[in-house]
Phi, psi and omega in degrees: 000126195260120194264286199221153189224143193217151193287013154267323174203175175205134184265134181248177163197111189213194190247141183254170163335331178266142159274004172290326206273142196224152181236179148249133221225129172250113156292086188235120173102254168250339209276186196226136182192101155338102174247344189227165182213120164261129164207077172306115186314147189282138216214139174258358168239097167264183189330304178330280179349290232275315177285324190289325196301137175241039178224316154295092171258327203256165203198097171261085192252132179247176157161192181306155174286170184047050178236013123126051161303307176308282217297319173295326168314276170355303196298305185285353165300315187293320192294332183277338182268334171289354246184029197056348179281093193299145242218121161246153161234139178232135165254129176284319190308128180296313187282031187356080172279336168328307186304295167339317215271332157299345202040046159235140140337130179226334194326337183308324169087016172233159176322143166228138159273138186266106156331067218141313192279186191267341181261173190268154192216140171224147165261168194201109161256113165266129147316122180270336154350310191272331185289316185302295195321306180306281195322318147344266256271289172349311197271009195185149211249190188279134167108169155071183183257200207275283179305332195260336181281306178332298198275310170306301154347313152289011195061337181238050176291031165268320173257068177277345220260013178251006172261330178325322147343332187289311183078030187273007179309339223251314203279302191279346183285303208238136159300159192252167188288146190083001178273313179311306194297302178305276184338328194277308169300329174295307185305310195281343185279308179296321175298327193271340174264045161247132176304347207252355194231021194281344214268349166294097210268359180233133177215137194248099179290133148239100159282163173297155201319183189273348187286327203268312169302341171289304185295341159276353186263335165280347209308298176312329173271348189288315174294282150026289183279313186292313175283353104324349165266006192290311205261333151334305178283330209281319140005278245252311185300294137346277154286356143310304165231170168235342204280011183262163191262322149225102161007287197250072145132167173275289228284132166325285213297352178313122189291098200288171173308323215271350174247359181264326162332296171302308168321293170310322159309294180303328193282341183257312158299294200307351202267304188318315175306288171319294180321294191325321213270088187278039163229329172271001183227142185225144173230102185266142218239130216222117169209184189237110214289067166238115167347252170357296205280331160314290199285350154289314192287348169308316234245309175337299198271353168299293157356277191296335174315287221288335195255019207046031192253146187286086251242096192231003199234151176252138161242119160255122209251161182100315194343074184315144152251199199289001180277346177317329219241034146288319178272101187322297190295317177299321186330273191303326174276353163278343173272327168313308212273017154281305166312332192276297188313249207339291191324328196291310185309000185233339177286114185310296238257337180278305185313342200259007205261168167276067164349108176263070190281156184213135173253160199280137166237186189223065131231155175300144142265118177206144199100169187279334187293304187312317183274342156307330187287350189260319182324299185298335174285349185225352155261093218226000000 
């Protein structure tokens, strides 16, 4: 079956004798030549599952960086818009690999339609740059930092320096860290409850590296905490004085930082929720069959158990196949990476997950023809 062609080569796919086995077949001239062997674990909810749910829309793929998250994100948008289902992918990641794995410009921050699938698939990469900014922008008035607007603004820099205790300097200056990756989610939630973006039954995270999703995920306690020393203060302000008329600002209507605050906590629960929510959420866990990246994603998935989000599928991406071992140095690295694969059986937090072996290919994937073809090897 012929997937996609480029005038150097063209990729096949087809079946050996085992239906575990999917090979990948290179065309160079006339000849034929095995380069990859996949031998996906076998599954009672696969891809089939994955499409019938008429409950399950978000699909949340994390790991370690470079271990080939985009492209599997990617792959399975295209494979869910190939199967009817109109399809967003979003990337949180700053290194907008998305545009990469599509050849499309995605960088704008607005919906882009993707070309190619049988259903409409549209993409979306946000800058958390831009995420940062907003939480500024909550915290401040035109000019100045975050704290000196806050407190002037009130009238009451004179006594800032009896407040100090507060420590809010940490807070209204520097974002605290995972609020760029949340805002960004929140935003796509706020696009999918908008009636014009409802036609979307799948919708796809490719998140940021593993540190930065552990940290959105404390993030809501984090606010938590933070908007109590917020309404501390407004408490301590209050009782200083009465003769200001409104505490944060002369104008009624004036929004204060301390309710744009407030706003923002909510827009970050509700983002907690959504991870929480095991009949509308999958938080799929993506690493690469090395010691380091098995055992970083152990902890990835302890993390999210402990935070409750709902965790059931591992892809270890990369794979050599046994053919490999024609070759001395592929010899020794299919055997390290046999090994990492034994750790995961044996590892409590791994073991219980539905194991996705992706096998290493020596093309790029990139375009929509390509990621189908890695879609079809690896979503089953």
């Amino acid at each position: 079956m012929l997937l996609t062609q480029t005038p150097k080569l063209t990729l096949f796919s087809s079946r050996l004798t085992s239906p575990r086995h999917v090979c990948l077949y290179l065309r160079r001239g006339g000849a034929f030549q095995v380069r990859a062997i996949a031998t996906p674990a076998d599954t009672a909810e696969g891809f089939e599952e994955m499409t019938a749910s008429t409950s399950r829309k978000y699909y949340m793929l994390g790991g370690k960086g470079g271990v080939g998250k985009t492209s599997c994100a990617a792959s399975l948008a295209v494979k869910f818009a190939n199967s009817g289902h109109p399809t967003l992918v979003v990337s949180t990641d700053p290194a907008h690999s998305l545009s990469d794995s599509f050849a499309q410009d995605l960088t704008g921050g607005l919906l882009v339609p993707v070309e190619g699938p049988d259903s409409p698939l549209f993409a979306l990469e946000i800058n958390p740059e831009n995420a940062r900014e907003e939480f500024r922008s909550a915290t401040q008035t035109s000019g100045g930092t975050g704290v000196k607007d806050f407190m002037d603004s009130m009238g009451l820099g004179m006594i800032a320096e009896q407040l100090g205790e507060l420590k809010l300097g940490e807070l209204l200056d520097t974002p605290p860290p995972g609020l760029d990756e949340a805002i960004a989610i929140s935003k796509v939630m706020q696009f999918v409850e908008s009636p014009q973006y409802s036609m979307f039954s799948r919708i796809i995270f490719d998140t940021a590296p593993t540190g930065h999703t552990l940290r959105l995920l404390s993030l809501p306690d984090f606010l938590d905490a933070s908007i109590g020393k917020i309404l501390k203060l407004k408490q301590k302000i209050s009782q200083a004085t009465s003769a200001i008329k409104s505490v944060f600002g002369q104008e009624g209507n004036k929004e204060d930082a301390s309710d744009k605050l407030e706003k923002l906590r909510e827009r970050m629960v509700k983002v907690r929720e959504l991870f929480r929510d095991t009949d509308s959420t999958e938080f799929i866990i993506v690493t690469i069959p090395t010691v380091m990246a098995i055992s970083e994603s152990s902890r990835l998935c302890t993390s999210l158990k402990k935070e409750q989000v709902p965790v059931k599928r591992l892809i270890v991406n990369q794979v050599l196949p046994p053919s490999a071992s024609d070759c001395k140095f592929c010899a020794m690295k299919r055997k390290d990476q046999m090994r990492a694969l034994d750790i995961i059986k044996s590892d409590s937090e791994l073991m219980g997950l539905n194991l996705i072996q992706a096998p290493l290919v020596d093309v790029e994937i990139r375009g929509v023809p390509a990621l189908r073809f890695l879609g079809d090897i690896v979503w089953k």
